[in-house]
C-alpha positions in Angstrom: 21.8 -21.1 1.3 18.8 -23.0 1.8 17.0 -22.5 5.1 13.7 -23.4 6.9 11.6 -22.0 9.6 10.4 -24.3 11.8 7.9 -24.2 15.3 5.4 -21.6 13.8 1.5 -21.4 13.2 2.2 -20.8 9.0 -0.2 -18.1 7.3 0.5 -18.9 3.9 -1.7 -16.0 3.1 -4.9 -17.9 2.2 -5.1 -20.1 5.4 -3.3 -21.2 8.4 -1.1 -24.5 8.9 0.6 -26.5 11.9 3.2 -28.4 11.8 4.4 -27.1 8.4 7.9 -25.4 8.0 8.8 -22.4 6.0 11.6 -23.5 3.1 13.4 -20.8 1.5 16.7 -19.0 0.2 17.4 -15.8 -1.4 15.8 -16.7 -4.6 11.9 -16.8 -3.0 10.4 -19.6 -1.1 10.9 -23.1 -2.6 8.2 -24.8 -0.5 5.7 -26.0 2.8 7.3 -29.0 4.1 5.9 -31.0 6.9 8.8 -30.1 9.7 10.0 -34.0 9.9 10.6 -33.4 6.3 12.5 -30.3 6.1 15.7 -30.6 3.8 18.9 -31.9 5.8 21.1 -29.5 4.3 18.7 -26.3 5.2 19.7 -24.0 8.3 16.7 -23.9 10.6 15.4 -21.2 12.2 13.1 -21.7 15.6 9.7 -19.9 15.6 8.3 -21.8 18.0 4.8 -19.8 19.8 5.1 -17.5 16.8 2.8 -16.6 13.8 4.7 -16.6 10.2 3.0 -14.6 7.7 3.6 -13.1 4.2 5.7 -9.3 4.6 2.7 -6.6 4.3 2.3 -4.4 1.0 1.6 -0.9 1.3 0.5 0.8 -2.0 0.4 4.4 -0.5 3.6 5.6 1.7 4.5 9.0 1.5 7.4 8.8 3.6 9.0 7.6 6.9 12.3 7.4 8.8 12.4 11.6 8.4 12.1 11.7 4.5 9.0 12.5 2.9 9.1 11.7 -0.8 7.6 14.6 -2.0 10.8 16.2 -0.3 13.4 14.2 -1.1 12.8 12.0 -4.5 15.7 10.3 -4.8 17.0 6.8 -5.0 18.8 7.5 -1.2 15.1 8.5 0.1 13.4 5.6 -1.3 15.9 3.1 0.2 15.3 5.4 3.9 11.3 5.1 3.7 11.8 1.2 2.7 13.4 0.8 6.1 12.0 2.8 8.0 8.5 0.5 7.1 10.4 -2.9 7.7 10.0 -2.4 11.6 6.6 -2.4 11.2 6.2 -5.5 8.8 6.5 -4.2 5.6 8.3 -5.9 3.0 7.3 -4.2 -0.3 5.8 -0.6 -0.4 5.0 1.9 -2.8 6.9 5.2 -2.4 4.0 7.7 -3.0 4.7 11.6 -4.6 1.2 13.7 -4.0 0.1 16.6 -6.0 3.5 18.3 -6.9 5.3 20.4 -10.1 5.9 18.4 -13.5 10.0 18.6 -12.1 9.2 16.9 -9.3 7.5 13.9 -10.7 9.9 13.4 -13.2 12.5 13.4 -10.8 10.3 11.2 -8.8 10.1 8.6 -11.8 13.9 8.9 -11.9 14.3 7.5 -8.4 12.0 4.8 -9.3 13.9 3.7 -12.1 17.3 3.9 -10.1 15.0 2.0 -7.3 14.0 -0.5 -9.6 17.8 -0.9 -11.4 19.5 -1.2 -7.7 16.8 -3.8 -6.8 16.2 -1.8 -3.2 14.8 -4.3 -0.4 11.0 -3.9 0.0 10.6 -1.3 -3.3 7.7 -2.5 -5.3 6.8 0.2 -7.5 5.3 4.1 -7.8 2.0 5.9 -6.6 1.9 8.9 -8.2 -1.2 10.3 -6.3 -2.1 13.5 -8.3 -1.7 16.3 -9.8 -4.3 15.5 -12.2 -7.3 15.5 -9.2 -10.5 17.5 -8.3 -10.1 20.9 -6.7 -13.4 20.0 -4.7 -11.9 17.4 -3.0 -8.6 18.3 -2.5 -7.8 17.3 0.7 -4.1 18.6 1.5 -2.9 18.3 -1.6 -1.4 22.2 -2.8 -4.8 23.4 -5.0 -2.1 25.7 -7.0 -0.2 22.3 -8.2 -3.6 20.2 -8.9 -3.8 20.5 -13.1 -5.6 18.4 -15.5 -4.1 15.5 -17.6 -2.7 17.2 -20.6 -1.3 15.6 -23.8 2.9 15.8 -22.6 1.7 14.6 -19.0 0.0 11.3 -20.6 2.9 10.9 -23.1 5.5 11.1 -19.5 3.9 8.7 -18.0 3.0 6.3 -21.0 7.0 6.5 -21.6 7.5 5.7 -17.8 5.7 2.6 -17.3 7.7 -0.6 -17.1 10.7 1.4 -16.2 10.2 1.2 -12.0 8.3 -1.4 -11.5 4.8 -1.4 -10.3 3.1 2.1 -11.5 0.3 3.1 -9.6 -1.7 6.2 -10.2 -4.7 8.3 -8.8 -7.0 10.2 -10.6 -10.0 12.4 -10.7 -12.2 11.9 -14.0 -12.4 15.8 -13.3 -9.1 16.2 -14.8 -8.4 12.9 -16.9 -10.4 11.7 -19.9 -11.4 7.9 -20.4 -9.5 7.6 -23.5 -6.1 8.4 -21.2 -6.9 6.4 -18.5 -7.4 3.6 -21.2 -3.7 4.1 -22.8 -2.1 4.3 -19.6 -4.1 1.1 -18.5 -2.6 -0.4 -21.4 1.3 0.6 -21.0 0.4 -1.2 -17.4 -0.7 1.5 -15.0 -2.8 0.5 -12.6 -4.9 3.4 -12.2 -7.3 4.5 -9.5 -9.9 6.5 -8.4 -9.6 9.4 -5.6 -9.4 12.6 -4.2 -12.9 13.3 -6.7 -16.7 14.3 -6.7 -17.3 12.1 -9.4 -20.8 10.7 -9.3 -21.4 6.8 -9.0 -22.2 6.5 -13.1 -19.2 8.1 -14.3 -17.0 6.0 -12.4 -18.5 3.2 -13.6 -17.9 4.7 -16.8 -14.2 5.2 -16.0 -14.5 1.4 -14.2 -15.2 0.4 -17.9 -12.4 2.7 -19.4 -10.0 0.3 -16.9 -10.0 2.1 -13.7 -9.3 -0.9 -11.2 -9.3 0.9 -8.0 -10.6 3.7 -5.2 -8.1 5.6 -3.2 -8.2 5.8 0.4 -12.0 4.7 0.5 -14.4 7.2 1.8 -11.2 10.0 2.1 -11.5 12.8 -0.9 -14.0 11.5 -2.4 -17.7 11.6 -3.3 -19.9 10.1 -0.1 -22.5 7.3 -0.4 -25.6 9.1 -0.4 -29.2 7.6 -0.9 -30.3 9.3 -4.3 -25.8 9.6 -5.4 -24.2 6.9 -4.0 -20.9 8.4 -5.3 -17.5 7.1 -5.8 -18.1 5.4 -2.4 -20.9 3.5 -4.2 -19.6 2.3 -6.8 -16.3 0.7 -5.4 -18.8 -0.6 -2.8 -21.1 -2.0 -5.4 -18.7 -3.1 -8.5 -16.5 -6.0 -7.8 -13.9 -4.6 -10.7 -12.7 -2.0 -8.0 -10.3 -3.1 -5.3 -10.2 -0.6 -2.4 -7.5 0.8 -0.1 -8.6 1.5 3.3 -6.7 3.9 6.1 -7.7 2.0 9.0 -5.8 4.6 12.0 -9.5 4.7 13.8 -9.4 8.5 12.7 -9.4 8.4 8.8 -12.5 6.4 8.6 -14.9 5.7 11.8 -14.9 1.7 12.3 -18.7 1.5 12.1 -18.2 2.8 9.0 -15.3 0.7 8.1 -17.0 -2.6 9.3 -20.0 -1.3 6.9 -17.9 -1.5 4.4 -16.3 -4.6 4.9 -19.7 -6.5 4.9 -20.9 -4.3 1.3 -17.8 -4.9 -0.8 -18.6 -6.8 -3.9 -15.9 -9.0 -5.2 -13.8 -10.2 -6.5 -12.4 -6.5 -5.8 -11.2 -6.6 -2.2 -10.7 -3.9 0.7 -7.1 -3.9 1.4 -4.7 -1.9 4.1 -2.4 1.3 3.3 -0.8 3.3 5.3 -0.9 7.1 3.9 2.1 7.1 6.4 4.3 10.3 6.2 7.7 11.1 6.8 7.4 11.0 10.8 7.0 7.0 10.6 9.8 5.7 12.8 10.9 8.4 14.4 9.9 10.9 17.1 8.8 14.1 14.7 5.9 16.1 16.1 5.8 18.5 12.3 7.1 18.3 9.2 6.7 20.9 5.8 4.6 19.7 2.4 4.6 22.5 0.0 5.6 24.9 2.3 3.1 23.8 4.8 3.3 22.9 8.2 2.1 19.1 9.1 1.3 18.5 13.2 1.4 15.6 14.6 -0.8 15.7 17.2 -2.9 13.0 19.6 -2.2 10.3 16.5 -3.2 12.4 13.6 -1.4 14.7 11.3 -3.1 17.6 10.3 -2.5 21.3 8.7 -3.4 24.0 11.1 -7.2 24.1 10.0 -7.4 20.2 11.0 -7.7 18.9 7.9 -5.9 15.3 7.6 -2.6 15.2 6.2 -1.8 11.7 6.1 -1.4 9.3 8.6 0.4 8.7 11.5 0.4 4.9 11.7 1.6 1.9 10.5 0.7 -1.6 8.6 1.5 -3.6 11.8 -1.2 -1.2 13.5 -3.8 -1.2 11.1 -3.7 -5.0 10.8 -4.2 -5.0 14.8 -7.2 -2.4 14.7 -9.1 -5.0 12.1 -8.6 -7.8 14.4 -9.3 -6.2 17.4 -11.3 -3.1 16.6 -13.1 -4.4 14.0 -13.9 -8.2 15.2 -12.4 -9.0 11.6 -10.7 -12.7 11.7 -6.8 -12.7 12.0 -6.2 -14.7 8.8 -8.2 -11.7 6.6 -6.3 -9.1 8.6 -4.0 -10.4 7.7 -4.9 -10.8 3.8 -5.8 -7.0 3.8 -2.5 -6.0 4.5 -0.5 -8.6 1.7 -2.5 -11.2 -0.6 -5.0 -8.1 -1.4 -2.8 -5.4 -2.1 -0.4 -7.9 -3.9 -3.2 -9.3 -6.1 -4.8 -5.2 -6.7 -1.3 -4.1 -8.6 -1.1 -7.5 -9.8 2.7 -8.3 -8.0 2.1 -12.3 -8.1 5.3 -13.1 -6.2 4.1 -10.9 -3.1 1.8 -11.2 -0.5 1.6 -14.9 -0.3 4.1 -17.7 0.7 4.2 -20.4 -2.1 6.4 -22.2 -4.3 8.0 -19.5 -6.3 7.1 -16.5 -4.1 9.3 -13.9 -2.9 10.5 -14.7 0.6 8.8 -12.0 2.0 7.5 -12.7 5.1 6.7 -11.7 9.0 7.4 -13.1 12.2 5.1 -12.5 15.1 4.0 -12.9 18.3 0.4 -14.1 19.3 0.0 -10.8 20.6 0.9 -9.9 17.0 3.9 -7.4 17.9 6.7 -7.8 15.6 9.7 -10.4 16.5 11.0 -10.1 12.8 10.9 -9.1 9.2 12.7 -10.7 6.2 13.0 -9.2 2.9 14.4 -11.0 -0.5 14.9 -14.2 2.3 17.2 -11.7 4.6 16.6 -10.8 8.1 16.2 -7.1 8.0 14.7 -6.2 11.1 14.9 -8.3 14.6 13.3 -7.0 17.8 15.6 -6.2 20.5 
């Protein structure tokens, strides 16, 4: 059934409108339509004093709702993290596995598939972040799990590819060789650049190879230095890389995060993830990853030591901490948590509300809390 939202200030994910409706049915949007001109036959729904935006894409979700994937990676965890997200805005997401055994990823790959197969509101794809990263820059991940990229671990996930939708990858050119980021680039990974001390060059080497991203900018990675400029520099610097960008206020400081917004060379973009874990939705305070306790503590997760495990926020919040925090515009908030991320995995149907798009899309209010979020052109999450 066709229907048409009407009364809302429309982001269509490049600019605002007024006085334009939303038209749309299950099938993905169909139109912008003056409001005096909305289809007779269309059911209309009243926004009126709201914002309309396109759904937010997260490319790195480890969990939520109480699963963490790395702990549950199956199709019944994917379709809990997917809703657990849509409270906060999300429409399509990533289900991320970190550093983990060869059995888990390939049950991981499995869930994708059945993901993929069942069409699961708001699935998008894979992030397999590790195993094939840099011991120096770790992070959290389990250093006993972290392996380089053999021969059999290519040929997996060259045979995977195309079989769960979007395939996203991070690696460290520590433990991957040009050649294999080049194959898998051409069975249609996207593949990016993280937890690594790589210095600026080789990147750029691996840039060349067809590397297309950073991972959590600044996070694991190689520090922009005066005489190295690092990973860091090199995103920064090359407009081939698209960045994602942890904007909690703890991950990254937001001088340093408004630094970076005013140095990234395009056409590459700074866009918003999560690096949510399972306590997302719900009233957790710990959680185990590889055997390891996660706290949740003052707004951060952490192991024992301190060190950052994740995040503990949302896409909903991070767009409010670039507006508001940051002084960046409401429209490229906005952009950084859909057209950006939609455009860095190359999903054309996401992120943006066109003819032909997906009928993702947000409902908000001007103090940009969430009234509602539609999925596939279903309601599937109203405020109370």
């Amino acid at each position: 059934m066709k229907k048409a939202v009407c009364g809302a200030r429309l982001f269509d994910g490049e600019r605002f409108h007024d006085g334009m409706a939303l038209v749309f049915s299950q099938t993905g949007v169909e139109g912008l339509a003056a409001e005096r001109r909305v289809p007779p036959d269309a059911e209309i729904i009243r926004a009126d004093g709201l914002i309309l935006a396109p759904g937010f894409v997260d490319l790195q979700v480890n969990g939520g709702g109480g699963v963490l994937f790395n702990n549950d990676p199956s199709l019944s965890g994917i379709e809990t993290i997917c809703r657990a997200h849509q409270q906060f805005g999300t429409t399509s997401l990533l289900p991320t596995l970190i550093t983990d055994t060869r059995e888990t990823v390939e049950k991981a790959a499995a869930a994708g598939r059945a993901a993929f197969d069942a069409g699961v509101p708001g699935f998008l794809g894979l992030h397999l972040e590790g195993p094939h990263l840099s011991l120096a820059r770790k992070g959290t991940h389990d250093p006993a799990l972290i392996r380089s990229m053999d021969d059999d671990d290519c040929g997996f996930l060259l045979e995977s590819a195309g079989r769960f939708g979007v395939a996203l990858t991070t690696v460290a050119p520590e433990s991957v060789r040009r050649q294999q980021v080049a194959r898998l680039v051409e069975a249609g990974f996207t593949v990016s650049l993280g937890h690594t001390a790589t210095s600026c060059a080789t990147a750029r080497e691996y840039r060349l190879a067809g590397a297309s991203m950073a991972t959590h900018l600044f996070n694991a990675m190689s520090p922009l230095g005066h005489r190295e400029p690092g990973l860091v520099g090199a995103a920064l610097s090359d407009g081939a890389f698209s960045c994602g960008l942890i904007a909690d206020g703890y991950h990254v400081d937001p001088v340093a995060m408004g630094i970076a917004l005013r140095a990234k060379k395009g056409p590459g973009r700074i866009f918003l993830v999560t690096d949510a874990m399972s306590v997302t939705g719900t009233d957790l305070e710990s959680f185990a990853l590889n055997g390891r306790t996660i706290y949740r503590r003052d707004g951060r997760l952490t192991l024992e030591d301190g060190t950052l495990a994740g995040a503990d926020t949302d896409m909903l919040t991070c767009v409010r901490n670039c507006h508001r925090m940051l002084g960046v515009s409401l429209g490229e908030a906005l952009r950084m948590a859909s057209l950006y991320p939609a455009d860095a995995v190359g999903a054309g149907r996401k992120g943006r509300l066109a003819d032909g798009a997906d009928a993702d899309f947000v409902l908000l209010g001007e103090d940009l809390s969430l009234k509602a979020t539609y999925v596939g052109g279903a309601c599937v999450f109203a405020a109370g």
